[in-house]
C-alpha distance (Angstrom), angle and dihedral (degrees) to the residues before:
residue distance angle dihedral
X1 . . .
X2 3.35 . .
X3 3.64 105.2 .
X4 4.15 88.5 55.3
X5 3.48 127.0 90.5
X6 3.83 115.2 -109.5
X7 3.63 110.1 -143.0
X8 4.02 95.7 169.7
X9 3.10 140.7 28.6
X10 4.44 125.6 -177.6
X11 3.88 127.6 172.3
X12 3.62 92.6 -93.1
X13 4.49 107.2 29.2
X14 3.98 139.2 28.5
X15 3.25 118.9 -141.9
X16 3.76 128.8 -146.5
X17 3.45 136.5 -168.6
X18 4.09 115.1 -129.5
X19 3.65 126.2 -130.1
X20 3.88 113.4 -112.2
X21 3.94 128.5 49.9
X22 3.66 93.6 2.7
X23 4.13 87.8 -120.8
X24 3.71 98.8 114.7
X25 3.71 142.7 47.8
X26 4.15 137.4 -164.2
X27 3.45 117.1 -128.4
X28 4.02 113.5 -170.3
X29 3.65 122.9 -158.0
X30 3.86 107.4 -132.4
X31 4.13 93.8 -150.3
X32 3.90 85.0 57.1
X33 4.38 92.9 -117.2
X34 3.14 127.4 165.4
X35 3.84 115.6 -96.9
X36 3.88 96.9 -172.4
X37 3.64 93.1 102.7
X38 3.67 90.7 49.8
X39 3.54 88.4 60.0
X40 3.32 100.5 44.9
X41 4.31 96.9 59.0
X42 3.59 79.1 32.1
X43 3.92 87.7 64.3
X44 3.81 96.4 35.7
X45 4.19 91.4 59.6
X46 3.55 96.5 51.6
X47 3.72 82.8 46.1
X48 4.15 88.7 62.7
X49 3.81 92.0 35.6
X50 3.85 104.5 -98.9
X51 3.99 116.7 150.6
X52 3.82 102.6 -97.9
X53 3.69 125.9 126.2
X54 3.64 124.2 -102.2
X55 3.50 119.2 -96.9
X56 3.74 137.6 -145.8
X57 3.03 121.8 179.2
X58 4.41 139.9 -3.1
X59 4.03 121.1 -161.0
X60 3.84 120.9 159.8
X61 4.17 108.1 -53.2
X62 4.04 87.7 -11.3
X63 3.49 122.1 106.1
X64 4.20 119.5 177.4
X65 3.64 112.4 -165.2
X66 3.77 147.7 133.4
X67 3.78 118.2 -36.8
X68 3.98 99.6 -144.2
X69 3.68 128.7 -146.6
X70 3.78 114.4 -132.6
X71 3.83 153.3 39.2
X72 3.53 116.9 -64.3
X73 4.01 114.1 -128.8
X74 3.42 93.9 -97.6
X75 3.77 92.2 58.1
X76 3.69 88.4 43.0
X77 3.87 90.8 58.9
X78 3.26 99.6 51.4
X79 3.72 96.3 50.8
X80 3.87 89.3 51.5
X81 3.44 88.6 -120.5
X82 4.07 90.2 116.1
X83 3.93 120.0 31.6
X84 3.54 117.2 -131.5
X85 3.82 101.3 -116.0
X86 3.52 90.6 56.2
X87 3.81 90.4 52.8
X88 3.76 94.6 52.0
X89 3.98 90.8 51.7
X90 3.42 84.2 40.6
X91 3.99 90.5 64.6
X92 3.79 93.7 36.8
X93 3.78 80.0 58.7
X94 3.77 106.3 55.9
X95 4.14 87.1 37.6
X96 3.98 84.4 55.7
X97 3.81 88.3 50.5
X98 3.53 96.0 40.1
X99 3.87 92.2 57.5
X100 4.14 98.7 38.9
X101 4.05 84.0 64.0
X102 3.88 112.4 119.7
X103 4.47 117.8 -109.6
X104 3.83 118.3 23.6
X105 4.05 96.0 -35.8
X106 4.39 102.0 -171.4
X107 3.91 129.5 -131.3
X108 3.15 119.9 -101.3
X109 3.44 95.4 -141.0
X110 3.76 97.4 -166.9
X111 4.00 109.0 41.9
X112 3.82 101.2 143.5
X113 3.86 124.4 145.3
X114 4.08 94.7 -85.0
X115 4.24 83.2 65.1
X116 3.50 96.9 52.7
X117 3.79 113.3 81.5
X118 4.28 113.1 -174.8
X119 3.75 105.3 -142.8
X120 4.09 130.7 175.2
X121 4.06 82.1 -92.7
X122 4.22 97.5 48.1
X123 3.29 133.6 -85.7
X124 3.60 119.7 -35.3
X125 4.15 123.7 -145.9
X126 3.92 107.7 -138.9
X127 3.75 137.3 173.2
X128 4.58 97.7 52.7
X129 3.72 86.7 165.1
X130 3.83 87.5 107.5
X131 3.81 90.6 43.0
X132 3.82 118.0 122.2
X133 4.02 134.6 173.8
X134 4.27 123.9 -133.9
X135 3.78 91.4 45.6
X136 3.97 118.5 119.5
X137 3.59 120.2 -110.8
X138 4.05 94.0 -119.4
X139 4.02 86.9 62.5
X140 4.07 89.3 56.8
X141 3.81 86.2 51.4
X142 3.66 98.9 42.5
X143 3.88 88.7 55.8
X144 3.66 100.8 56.1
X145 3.44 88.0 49.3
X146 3.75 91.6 52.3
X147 3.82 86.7 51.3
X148 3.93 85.6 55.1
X149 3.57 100.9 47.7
X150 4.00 89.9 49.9
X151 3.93 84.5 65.5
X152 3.92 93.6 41.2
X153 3.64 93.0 56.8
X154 4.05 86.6 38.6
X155 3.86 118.7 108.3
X156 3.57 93.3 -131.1
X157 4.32 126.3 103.3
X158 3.91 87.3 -102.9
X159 3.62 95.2 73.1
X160 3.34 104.1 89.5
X161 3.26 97.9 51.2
X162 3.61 95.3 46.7
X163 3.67 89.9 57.0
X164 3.95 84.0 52.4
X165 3.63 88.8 53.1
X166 3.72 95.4 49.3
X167 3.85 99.4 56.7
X168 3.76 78.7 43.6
X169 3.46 92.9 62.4
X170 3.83 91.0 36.2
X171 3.59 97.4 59.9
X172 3.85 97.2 43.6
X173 3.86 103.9 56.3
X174 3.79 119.8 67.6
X175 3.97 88.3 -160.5
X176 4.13 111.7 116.6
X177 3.99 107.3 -110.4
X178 3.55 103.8 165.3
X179 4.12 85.2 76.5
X180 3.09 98.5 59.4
X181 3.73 103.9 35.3
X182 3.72 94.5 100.4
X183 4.03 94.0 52.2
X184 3.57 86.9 49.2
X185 3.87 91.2 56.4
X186 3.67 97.5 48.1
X187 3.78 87.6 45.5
X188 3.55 95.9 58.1
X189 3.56 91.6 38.1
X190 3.87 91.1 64.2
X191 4.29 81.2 50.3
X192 4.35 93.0 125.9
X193 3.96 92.1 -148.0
X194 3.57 100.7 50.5
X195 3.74 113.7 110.3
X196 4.05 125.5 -116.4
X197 3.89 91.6 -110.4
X198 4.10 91.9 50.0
X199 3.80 90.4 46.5
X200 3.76 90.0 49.6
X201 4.19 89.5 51.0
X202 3.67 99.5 57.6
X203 3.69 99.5 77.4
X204 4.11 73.6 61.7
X205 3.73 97.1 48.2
X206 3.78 90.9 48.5
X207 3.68 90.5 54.3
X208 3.94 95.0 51.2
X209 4.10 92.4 42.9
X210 4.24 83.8 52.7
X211 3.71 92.6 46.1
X212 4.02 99.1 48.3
X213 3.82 87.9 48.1
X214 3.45 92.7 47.0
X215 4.29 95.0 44.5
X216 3.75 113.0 107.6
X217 3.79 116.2 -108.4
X218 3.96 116.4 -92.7
C-alpha cells in the first residue's frame, strides 16, 4: 500500500485514497478481518435510505467504499464551527433513525462524533465494523454516551464540551440508558485497543452517564 495515499488513519484501519475519479477510498483492517459482513449491512442501509456511504466492493481486511467530502462532527466541534449541544442531539438523532428502520436494523455500538462525517448531502454514519443485530436500542444509546463521558472525565480542552454533548444527548432520546449502562461498560472494557488508563476510567464514565440521567430537570 505503499504507493497510495493514506488519508486516515484510526486505532484499528488505514485508509487510502484510490487512484482514478477520486470517488472511492480503501480502508484496510490491520488485524486482517473479514469486512464482508460490513459490507453487506453496509449495503442493506443505504438500501432503506440511512446515511452510510456507498460501497463497492469487500475482500478479506479490504473495504472499497465512498470517499466523503467533509469534516466529521468531531472536527466540526473543535473548529467552533458546530456547538456541542447540537452535536449530542445530533447523535441522539441518527441513533433514533437508525433504530425506527423496518426488519432487524443493528446497533451501532460506537456512533460518537469522530463517526459522523457532515457532507453537502447530511451527515454520514461511518466506521459499522462494530455494528451488530439482536441488541436493544437503549444499549446503542448507552454506548455513545459512554464514549462521551470518557472525554468529560478526560483532562484534555474537549471535556467540557463533551459533557455538554452528553446531557445533550441525554435529554433528546426517550430510549432507557441507565439499563444498559453496565453492559455498555464491560463491552467497551473488552475493546483490545483501548489503553490501561482508559480501561481503568470507565467505571468513572459509567458513574457520570448514571448520574446525568438520573439529575432532576432544571
Amino acid at each position: 500500500m505503499d504507493e497510495l495515499e493514506i488519508v486516515g488513519r484510526g486505532r484499528a484501519a488505514d485508509v487510502y485514497a484510490l487512484p482514478g475519479d477520486g470517488r472511492w477510498v480503501l480502508r484496510r483492517c490491520r488485524d486482517g478481518g473479514d469486512t464482508t459482513r460490513e459490507a453487506k449491512l453496509m449495503t442493506r442501509l443505504a438500501e432503506q435510505g440511512y446515511p452510510v456511504p456507498a460501497v463497492r466492493r469487500a475482500e478479506g481486511p479490504d473495504l472499497v467504499m465512498e470517499r466523503l467530502t467533509g469534516p466529521t462532527l468531531l472536527d466540526a466541534v473543535v473548529a467552533g464551527t458546530y456547538e456541542p449541544g447540537p452535536a449530542g442531539a445530533l447523535i441522539a438523532e441518527l441513533l433514533a433513525g437508525l433504530h425506527a428502520l423496518p426488519g432487524a436494523p443493528p446497533a451501532h455500538l460506537d456512533l460518537h462524533p469522530g463517526n459522523v462525517v457532515l457532507t453537502d448531502r447530511g451527515p454520514v454514519v461511518i466506521d459499522w465494523e462494530t455494528a451488530e443485530e439482536g441488541h436493544p436500542p437503549g444499549l446503542d444509546h448507552a454506548m455513545s454516551a459512554l464514549l462521551l463521558a470518557e472525554v468529560a472525565l478526560s483532562p484534555g480542552p474537549y471535556a467540557p464540551g463533551a459533557r455538554e454533548a452528553l446531557a445533550a444527548l441525554l435529554s433528546a432520546t426517550d430510549t432507557p440508558v441507565l439499563p444498559h449502562i453496565g453492559t455498555a461498560r464491560d463491552r467497551r472494557a473488552e475493546n483490545p485497543h483501548l489503553t490501561e488508563e482508559e480501561r481503568a476510567g470507565l467505571d468513572g464514565a459509567a458513574e457520570l452517564v448514571a448520574e446525568l440521567v438520573t439529575a432532576p430537570a432544571r
